[in-house]
C-alpha positions as CSV (number, residue, x, y, z in Angstrom):
1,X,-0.8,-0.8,13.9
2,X,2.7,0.6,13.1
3,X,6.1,-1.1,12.4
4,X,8.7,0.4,14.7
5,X,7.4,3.8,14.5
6,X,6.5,3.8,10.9
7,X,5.3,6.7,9.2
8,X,6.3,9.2,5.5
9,X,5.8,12.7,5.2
10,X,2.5,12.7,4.8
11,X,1.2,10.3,7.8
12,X,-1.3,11.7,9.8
13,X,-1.8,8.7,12.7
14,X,-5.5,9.3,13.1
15,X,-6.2,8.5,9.1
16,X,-7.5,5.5,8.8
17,X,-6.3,5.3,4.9
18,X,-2.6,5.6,6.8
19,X,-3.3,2.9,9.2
20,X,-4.6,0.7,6.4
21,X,-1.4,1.4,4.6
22,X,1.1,0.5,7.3
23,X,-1.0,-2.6,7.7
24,X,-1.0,-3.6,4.3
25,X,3.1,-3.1,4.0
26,X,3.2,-4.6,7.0
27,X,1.0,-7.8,6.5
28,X,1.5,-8.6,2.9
29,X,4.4,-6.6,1.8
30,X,6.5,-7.5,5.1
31,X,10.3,-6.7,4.9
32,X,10.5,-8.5,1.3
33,X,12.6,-6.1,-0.9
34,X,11.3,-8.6,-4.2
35,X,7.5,-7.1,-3.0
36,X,8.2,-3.9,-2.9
37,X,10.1,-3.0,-5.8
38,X,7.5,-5.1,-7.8
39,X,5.1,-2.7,-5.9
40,X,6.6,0.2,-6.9
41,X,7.3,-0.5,-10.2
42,X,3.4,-1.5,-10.6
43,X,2.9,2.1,-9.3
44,X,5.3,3.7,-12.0
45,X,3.7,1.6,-14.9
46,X,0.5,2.9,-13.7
47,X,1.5,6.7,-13.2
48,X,3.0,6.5,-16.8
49,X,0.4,4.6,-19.0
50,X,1.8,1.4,-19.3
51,X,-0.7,-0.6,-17.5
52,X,-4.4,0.8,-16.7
53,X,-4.6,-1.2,-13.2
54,X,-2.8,-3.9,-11.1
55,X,-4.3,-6.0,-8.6
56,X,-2.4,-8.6,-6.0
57,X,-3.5,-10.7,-3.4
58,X,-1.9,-10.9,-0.6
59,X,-2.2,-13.0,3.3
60,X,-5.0,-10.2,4.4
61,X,-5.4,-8.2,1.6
62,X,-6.2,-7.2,-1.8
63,X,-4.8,-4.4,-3.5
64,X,-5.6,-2.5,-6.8
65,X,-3.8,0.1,-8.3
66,X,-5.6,2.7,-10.9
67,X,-4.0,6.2,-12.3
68,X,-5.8,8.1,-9.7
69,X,-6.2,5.7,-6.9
70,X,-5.8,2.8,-4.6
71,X,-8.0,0.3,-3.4
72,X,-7.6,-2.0,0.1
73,X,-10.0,-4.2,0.6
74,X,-9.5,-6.0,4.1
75,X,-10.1,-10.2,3.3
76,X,-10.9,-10.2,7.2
77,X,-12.8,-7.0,8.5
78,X,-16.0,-7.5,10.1
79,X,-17.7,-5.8,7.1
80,X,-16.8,-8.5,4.1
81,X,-15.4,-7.3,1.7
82,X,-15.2,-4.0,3.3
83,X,-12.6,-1.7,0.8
84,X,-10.8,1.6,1.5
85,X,-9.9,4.0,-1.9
86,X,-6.6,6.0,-1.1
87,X,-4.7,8.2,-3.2
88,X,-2.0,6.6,-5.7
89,X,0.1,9.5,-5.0
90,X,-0.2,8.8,-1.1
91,X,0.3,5.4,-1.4
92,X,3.6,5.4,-3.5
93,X,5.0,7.8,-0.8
94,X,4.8,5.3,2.0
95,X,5.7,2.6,-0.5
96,X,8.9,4.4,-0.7
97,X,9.3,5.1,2.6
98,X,8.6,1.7,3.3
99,X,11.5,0.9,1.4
100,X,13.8,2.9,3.1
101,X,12.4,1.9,6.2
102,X,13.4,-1.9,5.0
103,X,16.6,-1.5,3.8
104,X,18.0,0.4,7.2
């Protein structure tokens, strides 16, 4: 699934962890700008101490962020409660690519 082309830096298009991602921003984060920057900044309070995880529920989704990584877990894949741990690094780089992506 991609948005218009979608990708970051660091997208490889047969990673399932990327797919995942673009689905995620795509489904539950959609083109809100209110989501995102509350997703990023989740990310940064993470990254610097100030929270030790985050989780949010979204239409198809759940997320949760740790320091070192990312959890997805898929509400409707044919495995239930089938999840998907991704790098927090790699995560906030489409995050903020998704944000560009938004805003132009």
């Amino acid at each position: 699934m991609t948005e218009n082309n979608f990708s970051w830096p660091e997208y490889c298009p047969n990673n399932p962890s990327h797919e995942l991602i673009i689905a995620y921003l795509t489904i539950d984060i959609q083109k809100s700008l209110h989501w995102i920057n509350e997703l990023h900044q989740k990310i940064k309070e993470i990254k610097s101490g100030q929270i030790s995880s985050w989780e949010r529920t979204g239409n198809a989704y759940c997320l949760y962020l740790f320091p070192d990584h990312v959890v997805i877990e898929d509400d409707y894949s044919e495995e239930s409660g089938a999840t998907m741990e991704i790098s927090l690094s790699d995560f906030e780089q489409a995050v903020v690519s998704w944000k560009q992506f938004v805003m132009y």
